[in-house]
Phi, psi and omega in degrees: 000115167256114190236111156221039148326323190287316156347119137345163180277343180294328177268354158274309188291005205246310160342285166311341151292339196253001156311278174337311219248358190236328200278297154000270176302341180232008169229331186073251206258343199303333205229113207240115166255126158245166195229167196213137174214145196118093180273142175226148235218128182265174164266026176287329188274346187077041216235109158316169168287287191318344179258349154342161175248099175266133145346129160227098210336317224271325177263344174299344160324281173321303197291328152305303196298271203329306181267334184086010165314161193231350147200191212221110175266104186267158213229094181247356165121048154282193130246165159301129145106215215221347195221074156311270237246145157260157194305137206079331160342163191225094183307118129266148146275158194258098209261334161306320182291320208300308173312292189276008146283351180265326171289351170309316229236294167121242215250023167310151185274155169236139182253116183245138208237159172050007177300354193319146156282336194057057190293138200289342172306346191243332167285349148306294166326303198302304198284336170295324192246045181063021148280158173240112232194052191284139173065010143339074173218127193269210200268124143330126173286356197267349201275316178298346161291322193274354177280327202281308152337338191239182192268064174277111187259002179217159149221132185245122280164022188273354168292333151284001170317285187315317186298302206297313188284353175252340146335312194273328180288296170350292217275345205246293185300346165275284201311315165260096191291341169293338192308141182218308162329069175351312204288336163319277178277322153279028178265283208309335158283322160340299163304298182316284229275338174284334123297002192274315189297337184267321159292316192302299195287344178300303198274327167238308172274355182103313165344358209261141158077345168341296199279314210282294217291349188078006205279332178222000000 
């Protein structure tokens, strides 16, 4: 993964090409570079969806030829972190860019970064047992059902990893506080997030068996 998104686009594409072209030449087929056009932004920065740097359809041609990239993370409103949205807020994704980089790109693979949800069960879980998870709010699973439709082949999600598995260590150090035993309490986180991760791909992307059936 190479992100010089942050660039102009010319110094992204020139950044990003020389990854390639090096990941390319000394791994071959060994190595899949993906790369991001488009910028994303958490609400830590105070940065709105609407103040994204949206992807813009019109350049991923160019930018796919041009660097050799082997798939594409695009900035449709997603965010970085645990603090998309401030309260009140209507999460959307701007799922028309999204349609028209795939009629752009065709069965090009596409990438969404920041998608975690924030599930409110683990951000519970976390305050309850002496976290603090103030304004906690992620990606709708209904807006990542409607993504899931289009040729997105990674949606990345690890801050709910991170909620379930510190939820589960939380919840075994709170209720038992004598506890010391690693093997204990991080079984426990273990479980949340390897269930959290098995509802997600049944249930929102679709995904189960994906890889064996060859579908994406």
């Amino acid at each position: 993964m190479i992100d010089a998104s942050h660039y102009g686009y010319e110094e992204n594409i020139r950044v990003t090409k020389e990854v390639v072209d090096y990941a390319h030449k000394n791994a071959g087929e060994y190595v899949s570079v993906e790369a991001e056009l488009g910028v994303l932004a958490g609400i830590e920065d105070d940065v709105h969806a609407e103040e994204h740097k949206y992807t813009n359809p019109e350049e991923v041609i160019d930018f796919v030829g041009r660097t050799g990239v082997d798939s594409l993370a695009i900035a449709i409103g997603t965010s970085h972190g645990a603090h998309k949205f401030k309260p009140g807020e209507d999460p959307k994704l701007r799922l028309d860019i999204l349609d028209a980089v795939a009629e752009k790109l065709g069965s090009f693979p596409i990438v969404l970064h920041g998608s975690s949800a924030v599930p409110k069960k683990y951000v519970d879980m976390i305050k309850e047992f002496g976290g603090e998870m103030k304004d906690a709010i992620g990606i709708p699973d209904s807006e990542l059902r409607g993504a899931t439709k289009s040729t997105v082949a990674k949606i990345n999600v690890d801050t709910d990893g991170r909620l379930a598995f510190t939820a589960g260590v939380r919840q075994v150090l709170g209720t038992n506080p004598k506890e010391f035993d690693p093997r204990k309490y991080l079984g426990a986180g273990q479980k949340e997030m390897k269930e959290y991760y098995k509802t997600k791909v049944q249930d929102v992307f679709g995904s189960e068996g994906a890889y064996v059936k060859g579908t994406k």
